[in-house]
C-alpha positions as a Markdown table, in Angstrom:
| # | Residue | x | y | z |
|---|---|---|---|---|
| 1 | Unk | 0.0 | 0.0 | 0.0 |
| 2 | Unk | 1.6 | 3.4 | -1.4 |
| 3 | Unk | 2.4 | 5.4 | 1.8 |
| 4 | Unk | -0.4 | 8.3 | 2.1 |
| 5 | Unk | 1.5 | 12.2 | 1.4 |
| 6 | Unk | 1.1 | 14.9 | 3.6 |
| 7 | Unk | -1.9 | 16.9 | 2.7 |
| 8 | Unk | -1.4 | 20.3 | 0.9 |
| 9 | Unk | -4.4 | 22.1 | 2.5 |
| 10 | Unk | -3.2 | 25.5 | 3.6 |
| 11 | Unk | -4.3 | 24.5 | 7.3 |
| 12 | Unk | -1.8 | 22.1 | 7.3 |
| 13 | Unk | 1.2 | 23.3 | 5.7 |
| 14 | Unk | 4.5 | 23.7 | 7.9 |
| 15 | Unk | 4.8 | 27.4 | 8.5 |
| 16 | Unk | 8.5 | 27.5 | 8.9 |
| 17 | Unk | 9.7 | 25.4 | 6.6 |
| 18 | Unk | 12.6 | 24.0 | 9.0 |
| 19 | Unk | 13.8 | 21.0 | 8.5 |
| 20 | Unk | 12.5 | 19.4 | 11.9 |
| 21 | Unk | 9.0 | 19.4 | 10.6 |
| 22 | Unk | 9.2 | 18.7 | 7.5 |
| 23 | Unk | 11.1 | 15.2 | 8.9 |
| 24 | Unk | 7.9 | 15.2 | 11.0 |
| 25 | Unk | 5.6 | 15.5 | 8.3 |
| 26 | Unk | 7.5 | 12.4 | 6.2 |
| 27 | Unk | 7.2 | 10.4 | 9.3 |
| 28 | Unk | 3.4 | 11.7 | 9.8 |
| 29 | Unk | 3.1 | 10.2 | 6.0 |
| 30 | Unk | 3.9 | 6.7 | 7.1 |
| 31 | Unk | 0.8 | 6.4 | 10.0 |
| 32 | Unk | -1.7 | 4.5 | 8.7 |
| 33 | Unk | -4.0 | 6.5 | 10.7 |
| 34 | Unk | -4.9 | 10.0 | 11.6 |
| 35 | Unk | -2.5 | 12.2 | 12.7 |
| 36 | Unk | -1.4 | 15.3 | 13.6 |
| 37 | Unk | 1.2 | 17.5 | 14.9 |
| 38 | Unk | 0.2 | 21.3 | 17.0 |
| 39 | Unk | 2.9 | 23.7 | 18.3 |
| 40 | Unk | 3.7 | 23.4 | 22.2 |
| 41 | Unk | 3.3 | 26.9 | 22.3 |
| 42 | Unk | 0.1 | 28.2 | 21.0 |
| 43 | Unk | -1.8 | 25.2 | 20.0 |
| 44 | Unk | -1.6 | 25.6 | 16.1 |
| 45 | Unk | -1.6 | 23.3 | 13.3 |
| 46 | Unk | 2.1 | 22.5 | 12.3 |
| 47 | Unk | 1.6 | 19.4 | 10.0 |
| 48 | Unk | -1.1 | 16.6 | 9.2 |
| 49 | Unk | -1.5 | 13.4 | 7.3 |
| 50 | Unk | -3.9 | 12.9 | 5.0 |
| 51 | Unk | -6.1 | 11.0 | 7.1 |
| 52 | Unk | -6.3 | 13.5 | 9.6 |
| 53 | Unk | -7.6 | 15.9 | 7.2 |
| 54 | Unk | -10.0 | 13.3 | 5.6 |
| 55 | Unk | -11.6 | 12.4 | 9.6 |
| 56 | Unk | -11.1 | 16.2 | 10.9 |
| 57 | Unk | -11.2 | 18.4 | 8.4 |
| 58 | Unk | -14.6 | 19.1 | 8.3 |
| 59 | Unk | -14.2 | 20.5 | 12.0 |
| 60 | Unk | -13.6 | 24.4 | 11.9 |
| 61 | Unk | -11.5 | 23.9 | 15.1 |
| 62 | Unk | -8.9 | 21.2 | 13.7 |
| 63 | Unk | -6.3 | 24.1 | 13.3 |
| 64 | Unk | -5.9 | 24.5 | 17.0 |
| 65 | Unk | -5.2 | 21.7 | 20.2 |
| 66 | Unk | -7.4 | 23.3 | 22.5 |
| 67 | Unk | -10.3 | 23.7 | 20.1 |
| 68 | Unk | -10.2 | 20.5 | 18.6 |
| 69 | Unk | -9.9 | 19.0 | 21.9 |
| 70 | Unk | -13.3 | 21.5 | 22.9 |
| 71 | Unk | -14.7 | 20.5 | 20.3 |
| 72 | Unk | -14.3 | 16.8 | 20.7 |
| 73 | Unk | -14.8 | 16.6 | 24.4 |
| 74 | Unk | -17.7 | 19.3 | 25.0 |
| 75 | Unk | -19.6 | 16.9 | 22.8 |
| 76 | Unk | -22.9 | 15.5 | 25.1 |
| 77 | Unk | -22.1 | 12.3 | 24.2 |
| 78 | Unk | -18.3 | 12.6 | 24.7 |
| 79 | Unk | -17.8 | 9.5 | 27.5 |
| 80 | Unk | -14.0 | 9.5 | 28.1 |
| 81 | Unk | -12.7 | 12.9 | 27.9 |
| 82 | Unk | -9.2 | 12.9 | 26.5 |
| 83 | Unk | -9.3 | 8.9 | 25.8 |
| 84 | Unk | -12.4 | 8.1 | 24.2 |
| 85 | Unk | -14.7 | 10.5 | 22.3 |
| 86 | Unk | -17.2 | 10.4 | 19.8 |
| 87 | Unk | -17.0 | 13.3 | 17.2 |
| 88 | Unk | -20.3 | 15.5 | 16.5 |
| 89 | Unk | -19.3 | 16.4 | 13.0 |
| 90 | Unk | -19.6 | 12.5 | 11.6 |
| 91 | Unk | -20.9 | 10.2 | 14.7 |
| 92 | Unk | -17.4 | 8.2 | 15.0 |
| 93 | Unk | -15.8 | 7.1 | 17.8 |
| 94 | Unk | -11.7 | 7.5 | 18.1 |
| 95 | Unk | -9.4 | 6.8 | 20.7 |
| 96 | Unk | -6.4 | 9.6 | 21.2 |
| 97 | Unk | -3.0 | 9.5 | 22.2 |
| 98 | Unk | -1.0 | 12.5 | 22.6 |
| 99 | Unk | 3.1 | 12.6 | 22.9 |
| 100 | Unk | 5.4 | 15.5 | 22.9 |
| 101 | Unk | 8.1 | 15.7 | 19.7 |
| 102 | Unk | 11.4 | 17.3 | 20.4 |
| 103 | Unk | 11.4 | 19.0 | 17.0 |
| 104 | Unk | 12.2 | 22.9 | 16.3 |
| 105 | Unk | 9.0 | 24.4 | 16.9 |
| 106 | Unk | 8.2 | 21.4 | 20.0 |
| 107 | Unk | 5.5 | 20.0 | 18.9 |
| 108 | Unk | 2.6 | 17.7 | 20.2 |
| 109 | Unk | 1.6 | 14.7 | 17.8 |
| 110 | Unk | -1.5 | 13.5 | 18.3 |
| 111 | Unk | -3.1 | 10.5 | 16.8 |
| 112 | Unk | -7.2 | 9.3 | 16.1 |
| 113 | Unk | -7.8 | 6.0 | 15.9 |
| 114 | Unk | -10.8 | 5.1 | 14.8 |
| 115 | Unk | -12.6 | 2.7 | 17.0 |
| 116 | Unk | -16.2 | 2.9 | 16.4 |
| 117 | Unk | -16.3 | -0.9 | 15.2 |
| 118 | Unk | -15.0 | -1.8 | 18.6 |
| 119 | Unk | -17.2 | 0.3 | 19.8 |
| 120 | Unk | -20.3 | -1.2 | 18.0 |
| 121 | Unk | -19.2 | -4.8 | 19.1 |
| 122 | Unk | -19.2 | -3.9 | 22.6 |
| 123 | Unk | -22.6 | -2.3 | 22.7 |
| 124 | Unk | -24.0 | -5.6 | 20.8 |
| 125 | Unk | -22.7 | -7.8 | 23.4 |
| 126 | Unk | -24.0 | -5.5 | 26.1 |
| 127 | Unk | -27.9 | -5.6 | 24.7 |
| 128 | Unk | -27.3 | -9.1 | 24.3 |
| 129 | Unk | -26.5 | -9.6 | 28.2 |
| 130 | Unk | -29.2 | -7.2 | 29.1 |
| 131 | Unk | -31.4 | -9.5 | 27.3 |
| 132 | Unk | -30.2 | -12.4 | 28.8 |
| 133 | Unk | -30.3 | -10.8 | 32.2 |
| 134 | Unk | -33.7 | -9.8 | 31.7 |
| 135 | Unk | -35.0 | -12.8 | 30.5 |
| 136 | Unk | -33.3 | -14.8 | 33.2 |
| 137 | Unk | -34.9 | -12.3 | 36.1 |
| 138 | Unk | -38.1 | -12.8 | 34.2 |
| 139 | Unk | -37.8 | -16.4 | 34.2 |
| 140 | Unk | -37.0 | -16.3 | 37.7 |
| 141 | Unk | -40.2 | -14.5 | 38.8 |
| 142 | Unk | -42.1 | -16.2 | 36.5 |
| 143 | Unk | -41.9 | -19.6 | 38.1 |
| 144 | Unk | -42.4 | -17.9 | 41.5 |
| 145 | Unk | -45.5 | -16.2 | 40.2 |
| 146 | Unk | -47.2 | -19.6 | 38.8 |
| 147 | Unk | -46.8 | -21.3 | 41.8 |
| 148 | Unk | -48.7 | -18.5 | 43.9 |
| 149 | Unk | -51.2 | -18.1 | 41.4 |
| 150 | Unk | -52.0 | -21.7 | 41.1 |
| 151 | Unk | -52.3 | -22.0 | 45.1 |
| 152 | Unk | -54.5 | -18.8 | 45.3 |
| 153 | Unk | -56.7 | -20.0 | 42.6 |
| 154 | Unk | -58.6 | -22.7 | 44.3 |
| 155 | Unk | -59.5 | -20.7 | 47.5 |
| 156 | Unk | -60.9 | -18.0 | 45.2 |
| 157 | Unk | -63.1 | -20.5 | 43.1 |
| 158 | Unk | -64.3 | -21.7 | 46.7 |
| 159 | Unk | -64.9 | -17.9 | 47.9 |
| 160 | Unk | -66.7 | -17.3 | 44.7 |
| 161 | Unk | -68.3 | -20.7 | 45.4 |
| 162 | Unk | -69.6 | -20.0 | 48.9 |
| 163 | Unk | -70.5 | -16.2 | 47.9 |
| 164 | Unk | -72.8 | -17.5 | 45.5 |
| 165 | Unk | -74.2 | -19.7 | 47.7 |
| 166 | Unk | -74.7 | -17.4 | 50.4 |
| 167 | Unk | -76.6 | -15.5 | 47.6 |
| 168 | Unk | -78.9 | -17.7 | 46.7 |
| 169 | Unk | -79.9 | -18.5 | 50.4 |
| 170 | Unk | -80.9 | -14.7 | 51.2 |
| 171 | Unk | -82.9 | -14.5 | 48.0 |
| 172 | Unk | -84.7 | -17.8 | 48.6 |
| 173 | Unk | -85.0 | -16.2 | 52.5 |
| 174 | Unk | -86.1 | -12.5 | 51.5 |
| 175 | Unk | -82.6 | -11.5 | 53.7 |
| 176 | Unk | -81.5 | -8.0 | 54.2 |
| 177 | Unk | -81.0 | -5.7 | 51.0 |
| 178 | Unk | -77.6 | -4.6 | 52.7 |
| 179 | Unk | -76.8 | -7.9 | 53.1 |
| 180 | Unk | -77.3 | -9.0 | 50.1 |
| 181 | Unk | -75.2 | -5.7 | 48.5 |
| 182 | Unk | -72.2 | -6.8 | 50.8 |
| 183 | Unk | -72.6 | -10.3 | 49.4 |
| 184 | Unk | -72.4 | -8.8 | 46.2 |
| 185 | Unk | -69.6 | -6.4 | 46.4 |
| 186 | Unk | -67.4 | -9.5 | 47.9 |
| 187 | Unk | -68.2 | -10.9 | 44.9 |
| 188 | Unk | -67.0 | -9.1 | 42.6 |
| 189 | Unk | -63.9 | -8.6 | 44.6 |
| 190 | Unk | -63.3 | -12.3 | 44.6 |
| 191 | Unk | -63.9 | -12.5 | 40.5 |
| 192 | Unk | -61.5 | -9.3 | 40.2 |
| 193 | Unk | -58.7 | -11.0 | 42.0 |
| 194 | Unk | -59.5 | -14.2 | 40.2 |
| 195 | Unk | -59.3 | -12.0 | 36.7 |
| 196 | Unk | -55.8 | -10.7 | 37.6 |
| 197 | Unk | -54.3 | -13.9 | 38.4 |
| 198 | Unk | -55.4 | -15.6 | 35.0 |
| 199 | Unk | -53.6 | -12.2 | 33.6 |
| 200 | Unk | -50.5 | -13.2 | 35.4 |
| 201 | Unk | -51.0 | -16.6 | 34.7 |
| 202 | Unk | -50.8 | -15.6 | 30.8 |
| 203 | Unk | -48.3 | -13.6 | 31.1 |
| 204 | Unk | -46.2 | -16.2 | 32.9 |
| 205 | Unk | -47.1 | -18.5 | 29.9 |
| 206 | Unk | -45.9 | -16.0 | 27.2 |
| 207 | Unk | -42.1 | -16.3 | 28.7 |
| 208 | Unk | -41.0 | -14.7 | 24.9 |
| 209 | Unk | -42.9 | -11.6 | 24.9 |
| 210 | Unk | -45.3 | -11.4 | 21.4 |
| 211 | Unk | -45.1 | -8.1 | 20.1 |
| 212 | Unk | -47.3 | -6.5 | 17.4 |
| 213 | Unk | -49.8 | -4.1 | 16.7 |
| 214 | Unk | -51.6 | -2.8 | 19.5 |
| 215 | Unk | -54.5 | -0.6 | 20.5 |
| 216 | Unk | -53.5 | 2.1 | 23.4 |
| 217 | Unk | -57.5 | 3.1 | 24.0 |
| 218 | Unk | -58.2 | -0.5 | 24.6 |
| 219 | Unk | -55.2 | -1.2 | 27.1 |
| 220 | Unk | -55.6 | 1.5 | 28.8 |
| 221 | Unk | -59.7 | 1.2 | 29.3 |
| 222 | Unk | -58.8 | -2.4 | 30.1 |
| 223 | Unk | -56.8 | -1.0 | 32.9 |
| 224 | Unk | -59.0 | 1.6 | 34.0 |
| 225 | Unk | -62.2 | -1.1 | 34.2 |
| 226 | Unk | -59.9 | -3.5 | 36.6 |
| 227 | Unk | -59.0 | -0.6 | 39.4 |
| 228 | Unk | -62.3 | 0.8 | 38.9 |
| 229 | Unk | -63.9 | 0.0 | 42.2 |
| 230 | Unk | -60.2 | 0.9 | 43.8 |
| 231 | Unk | -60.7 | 4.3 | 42.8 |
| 232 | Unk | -64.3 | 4.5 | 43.6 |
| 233 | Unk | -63.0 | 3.2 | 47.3 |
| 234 | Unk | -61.1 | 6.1 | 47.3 |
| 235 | Unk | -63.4 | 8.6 | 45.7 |
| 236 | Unk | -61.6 | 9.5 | 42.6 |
| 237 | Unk | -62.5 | 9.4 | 38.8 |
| 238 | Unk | -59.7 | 8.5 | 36.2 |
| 239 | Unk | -59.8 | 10.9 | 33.3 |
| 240 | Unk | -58.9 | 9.3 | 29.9 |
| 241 | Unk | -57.1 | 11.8 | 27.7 |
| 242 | Unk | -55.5 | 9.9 | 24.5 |
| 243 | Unk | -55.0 | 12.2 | 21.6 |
| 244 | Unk | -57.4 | 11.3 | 18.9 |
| 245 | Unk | -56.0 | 8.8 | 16.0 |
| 246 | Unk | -53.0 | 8.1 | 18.7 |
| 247 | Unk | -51.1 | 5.0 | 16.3 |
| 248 | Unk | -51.2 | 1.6 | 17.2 |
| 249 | Unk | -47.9 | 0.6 | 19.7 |
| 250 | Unk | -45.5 | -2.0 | 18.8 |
| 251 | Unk | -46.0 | -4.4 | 21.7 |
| 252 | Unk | -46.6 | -6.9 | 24.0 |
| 253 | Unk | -50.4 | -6.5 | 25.2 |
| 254 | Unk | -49.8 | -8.4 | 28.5 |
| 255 | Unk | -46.9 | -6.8 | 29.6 |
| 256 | Unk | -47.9 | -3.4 | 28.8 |
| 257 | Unk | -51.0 | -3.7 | 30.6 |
| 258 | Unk | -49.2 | -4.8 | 33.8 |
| 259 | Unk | -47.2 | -1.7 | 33.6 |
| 260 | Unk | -49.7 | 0.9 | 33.0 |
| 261 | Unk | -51.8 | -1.3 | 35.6 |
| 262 | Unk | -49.4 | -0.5 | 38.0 |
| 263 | Unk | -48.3 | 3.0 | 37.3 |
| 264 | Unk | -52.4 | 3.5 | 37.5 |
| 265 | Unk | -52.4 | 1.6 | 41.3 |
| 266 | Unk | -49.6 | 3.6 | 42.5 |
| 267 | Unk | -51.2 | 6.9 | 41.4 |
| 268 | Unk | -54.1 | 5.9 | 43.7 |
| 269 | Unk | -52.5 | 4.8 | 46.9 |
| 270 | Unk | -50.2 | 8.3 | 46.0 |
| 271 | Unk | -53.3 | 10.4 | 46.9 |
| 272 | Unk | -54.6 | 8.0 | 49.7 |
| 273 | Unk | -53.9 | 10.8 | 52.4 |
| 274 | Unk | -54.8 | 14.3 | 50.1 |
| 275 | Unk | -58.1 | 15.3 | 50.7 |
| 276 | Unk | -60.9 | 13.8 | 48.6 |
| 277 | Unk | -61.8 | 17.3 | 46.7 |
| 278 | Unk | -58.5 | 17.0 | 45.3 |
| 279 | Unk | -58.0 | 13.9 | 44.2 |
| 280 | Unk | -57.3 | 14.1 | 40.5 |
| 281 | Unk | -56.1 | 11.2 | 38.2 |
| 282 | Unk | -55.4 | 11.4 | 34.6 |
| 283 | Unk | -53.9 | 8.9 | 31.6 |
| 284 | Unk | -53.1 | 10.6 | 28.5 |
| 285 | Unk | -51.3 | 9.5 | 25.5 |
| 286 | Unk | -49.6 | 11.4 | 22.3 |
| 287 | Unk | -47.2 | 11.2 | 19.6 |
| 288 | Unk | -44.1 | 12.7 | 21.6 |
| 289 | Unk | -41.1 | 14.9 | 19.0 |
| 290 | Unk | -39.2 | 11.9 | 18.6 |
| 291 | Unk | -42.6 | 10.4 | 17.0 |
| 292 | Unk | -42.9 | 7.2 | 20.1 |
| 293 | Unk | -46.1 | 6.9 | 21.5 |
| 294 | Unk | -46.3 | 8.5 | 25.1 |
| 295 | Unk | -48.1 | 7.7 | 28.1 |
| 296 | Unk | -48.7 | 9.6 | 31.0 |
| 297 | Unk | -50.7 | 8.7 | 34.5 |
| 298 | Unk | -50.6 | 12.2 | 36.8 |
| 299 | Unk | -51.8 | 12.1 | 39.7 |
| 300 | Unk | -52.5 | 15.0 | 42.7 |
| 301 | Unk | -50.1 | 13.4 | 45.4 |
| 302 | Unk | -47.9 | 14.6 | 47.7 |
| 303 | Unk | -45.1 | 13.9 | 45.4 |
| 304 | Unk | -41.5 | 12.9 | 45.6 |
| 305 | Unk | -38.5 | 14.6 | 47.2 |
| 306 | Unk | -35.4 | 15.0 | 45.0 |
| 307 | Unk | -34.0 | 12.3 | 47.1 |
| 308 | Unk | -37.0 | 9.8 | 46.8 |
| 309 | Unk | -37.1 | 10.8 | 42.5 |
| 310 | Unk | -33.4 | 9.7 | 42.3 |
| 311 | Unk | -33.6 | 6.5 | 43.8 |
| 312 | Unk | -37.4 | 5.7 | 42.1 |
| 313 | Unk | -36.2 | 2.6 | 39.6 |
| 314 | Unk | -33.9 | 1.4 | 41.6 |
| 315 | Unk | -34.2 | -2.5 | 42.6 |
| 316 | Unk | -36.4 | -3.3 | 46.0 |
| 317 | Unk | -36.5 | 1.1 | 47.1 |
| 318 | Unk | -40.0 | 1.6 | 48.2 |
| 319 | Unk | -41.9 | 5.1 | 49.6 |
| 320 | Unk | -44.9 | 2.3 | 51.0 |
| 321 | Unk | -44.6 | 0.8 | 54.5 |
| 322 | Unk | -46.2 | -2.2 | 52.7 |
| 323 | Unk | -44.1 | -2.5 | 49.7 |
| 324 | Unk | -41.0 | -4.8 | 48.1 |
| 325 | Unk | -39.9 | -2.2 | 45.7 |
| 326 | Unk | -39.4 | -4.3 | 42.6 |
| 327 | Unk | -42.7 | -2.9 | 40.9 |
| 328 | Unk | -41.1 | -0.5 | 38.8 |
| 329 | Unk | -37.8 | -1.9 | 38.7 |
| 330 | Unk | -39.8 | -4.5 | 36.7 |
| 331 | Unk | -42.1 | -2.0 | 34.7 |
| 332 | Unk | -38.7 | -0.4 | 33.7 |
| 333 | Unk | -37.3 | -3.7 | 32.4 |
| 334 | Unk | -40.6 | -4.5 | 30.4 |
| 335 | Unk | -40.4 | -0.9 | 28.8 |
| 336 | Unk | -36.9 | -1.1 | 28.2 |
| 337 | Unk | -37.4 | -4.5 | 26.0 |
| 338 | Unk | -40.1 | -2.7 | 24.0 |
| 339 | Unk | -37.2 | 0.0 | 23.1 |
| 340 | Unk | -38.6 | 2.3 | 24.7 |
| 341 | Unk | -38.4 | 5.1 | 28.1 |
| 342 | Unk | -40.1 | 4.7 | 31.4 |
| 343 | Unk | -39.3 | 8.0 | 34.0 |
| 344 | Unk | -40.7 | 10.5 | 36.6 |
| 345 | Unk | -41.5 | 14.2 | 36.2 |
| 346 | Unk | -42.4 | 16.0 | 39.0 |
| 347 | Unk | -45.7 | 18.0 | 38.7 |
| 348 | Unk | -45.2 | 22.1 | 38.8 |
| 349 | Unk | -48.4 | 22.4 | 40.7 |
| 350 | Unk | -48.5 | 19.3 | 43.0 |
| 351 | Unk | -48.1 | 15.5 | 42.3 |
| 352 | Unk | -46.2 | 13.2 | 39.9 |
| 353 | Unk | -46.1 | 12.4 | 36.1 |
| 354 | Unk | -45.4 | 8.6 | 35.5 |
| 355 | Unk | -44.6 | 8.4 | 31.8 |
| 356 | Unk | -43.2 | 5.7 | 29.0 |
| 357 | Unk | -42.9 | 5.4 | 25.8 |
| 358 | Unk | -43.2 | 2.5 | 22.9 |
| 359 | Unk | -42.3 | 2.2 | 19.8 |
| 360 | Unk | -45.1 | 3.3 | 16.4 |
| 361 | Unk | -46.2 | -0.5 | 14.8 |
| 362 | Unk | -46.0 | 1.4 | 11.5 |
| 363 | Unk | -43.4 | 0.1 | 9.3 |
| 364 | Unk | -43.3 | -3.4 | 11.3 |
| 365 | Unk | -43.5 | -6.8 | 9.8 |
C-alpha cells in the first residue's frame, strides 16, 4: 500500500519550513491512521497526514489543540474525555494519544484511531446480556408467580363458590337488602382478583414476549375497568385523555398492561392521604417529538423529594410501608425490552407524572 502524502491544505502546511517538521511531516506520512502535529506553544496546526484531514477536516477547530480537543470533548455524548470520544461532526468514535516531539518548533503529535467498530461490538454484546439478564430475572419471577397463582386459585373459586351460595340463600329467605349488596360487592372482589391472576397466569405463559400491533385506548380502558372500584374506594374518577388517532404501539399487550396497571395503582395509593376534593387522576397519551407513543398517569399526590425521584427505579427502594420495591424496577425492564423510556417528572403544581414510551407499529412486519 503506497504510503499516504502529507496533505497540501493551507491548514496544514508547515509554517516554517525547518527541517525538523518537515522530517515530521514524512514520518506523519507513514501512519496509517490520523495524525497530527500542533505547536507546544500556541496550540496551532504545524503538520497533518492525509487521514487526519479526511476524519477532521470538516471540524472548523482542527487548526488549534485546545479547540479540537473543545470541540471533541464538549460533545454531550463525549464519555471519556481525553481517551475516548465520539466526534459530533460524523458520529465516529476515536481513541487519542498524545506525545510531545522534540522537534524545532516542539511539537505535540496526536493520533485518532478510529474505534467505532470496537465500539459497536461492545454495545451488541451488552444488549445481548441485558437480554439475557432480563429474560433470566423474568424467568425467575415467573416460576415464583405460577406457583402463587396456582395456590391462590382454588381458595378464590371456593370464595366465589360459597358467595354464591350465600346469595342464593338470602334470596330464597327474603334476607336484608344490605346484606345481600355486601354479598355482592365481595363478589365481585373475589372475580376481580381471580381475573388478575389468569392475567399473570398468561403472562407467565408468554415467557418470549409477542409483540405486534396494538391498540392504546383499549389497554388503557382495560386497565382503568380492573381498578375501577379501587378508585371509587377512594373517591376519585380516572380521566382518559388519548390524543385522537393516537397509532397503534408495537408491543406486548400483557406486559404493557401490567405496567400501566401498576403505574395507574400507585397513582391511587399516592393520593390516599390528600383530601378527597383534590383527588385528581389522569392517563393521557400522544405522539411525543421523537414520533414514540407517550403515556402519561398524573396524579394530585404529595409527590416525591429529589432524594425519593433519584432512587425511584432502583431494585427493592420503596416510599410504601407495605411494599417490596421491585414494581417498577420491573415496569422499567418490560419498557426497556419494548425499546422504549419509562421515567418520573415531578408536577409544577403538586403531584407526579409517570410516563413511558413504545415504539409506532407502523413500518413493522
Amino acid at each position: 500500500m503506497a504510503p499516504r502524502a502529507a496533505t497540501q491544505h493551507p491548514a496544514h502546511r508547515n509554517a516554517t519550513g525547518h527541517p525538523d517538521a518537515r522530517a515530521l511531516a514524512e514520518v506523519l506520512d507513514a501512519v496509517p491512521f490520523a495524525c497530527a502535529a500542533y505547536a507546544r506553544d500556541d496550540h496551532r496546526l504545524l503538520v497533518a497526514n492525509t487521514a487526519f484531514a479526511d476524519e477532521f477536516g470538516a471540524l472548523p477547530a482542527h487548526a488549534n489543540a485546545r479547540e479540537l480537543l473543545d470541540a471533541l470533548q464538549g460533545s454531550d455524548v463525549d464519555v471519556d474525555p481525553g481517551n475516548e470520544v465520539r466526534a459530533p461532526h460524523n458520529g465516529r468514535w476515536y481513541a487519542l494519544h498524545w506525545r510531545d516531539a522534540e522537534t524545532d518548533p516542539p511539537a505535540r503529535v496526536l493520533t485518532a484511531v478510529d474505534i467505532s467498530e470496537r465500539i459497536e461490538i461492545l454495545d451488541s454484546h451488552k444488549s445481548r446480556q441485558d437480554k439475557l439478564l432480563f429474560t433470566s430475572r423474568l424467568m425467575s419471577v415467573g416460576e415464583m408467580t405460577a406457583t402463587l397463582a396456582h395456590e391462590l386459585n382454588q381458595p378464590l373459586a371456593a370464595i366465589v363458590n360459597y358467595l354464591n351460595g350465600s346469595l342464593r340463600l338470602v334470596d330464597q329467605a327474603g334476607g336484608p337488602v344490605q346484606v345481600e349488596r355486601a354479598l355482592l360487592a365481595a363478589r365481585t372482589q373475589a372475580e376481580h382478583a381471580s381475573a388478575v391472576i389468569g392475567r399473570v397466569r398468561e403472562f407467565v405463559r408468554a415467557r418470549e414476549p409477542r409483540r405486534d400491533a396494538q391498540d392504546i385506548a383499549a389497554i388503557t380502558e382495560t386497565v382503568v375497568e380492573l381498578l375501577r372500584l379501587e378508585a371509587e374506594r377512594q373517591q376519585l374518577r380516572i380521566d382518559i385523555a388519548l390524543n385522537p388517532g393516537l397509532p397503534a404501539a408495537y408491543a406486548d399487550r400483557v406486559m404493557v398492561e401490567q405496567v400501566l396497571l401498576n403505574l395507574v395503582k400507585n397513582a391511587i395509593e399516592a393520593m390516599r392521604e390528600v383530601p378527597a376534593a383534590q383527588r385528581a387522576l389522569r392517563v393521557e397519551g400522544r405522539v411525543n417529538l421523537d414520533g414514540e407513543i407517550e403515556i402519561r398517569v398524573l396524579d394530585r399526590g404529595t409527590g416525591l423529594s429529589a432524594a425519593e425521584s433519584e432512587q425511584l427505579f432502583s431494585p427493592f427502594f420503596t416510599t410504601k410501608t407495605d411494599g417490596l420495591g421491585i414494581g417498577l424496577a420491573i415496569c422499567r425492564s418490560i419498557i426497556e425490552y419494548h425499546e422504549g423510556r419509562l421515567f418520573f417528572e415531578p408536577r409544577a403544581d403538586g403531584g407526579s407524572a409517570f410516563c413511558f414510551t413504545l415504539p409506532r407499529a407502523d413500518g413493522r412486519p
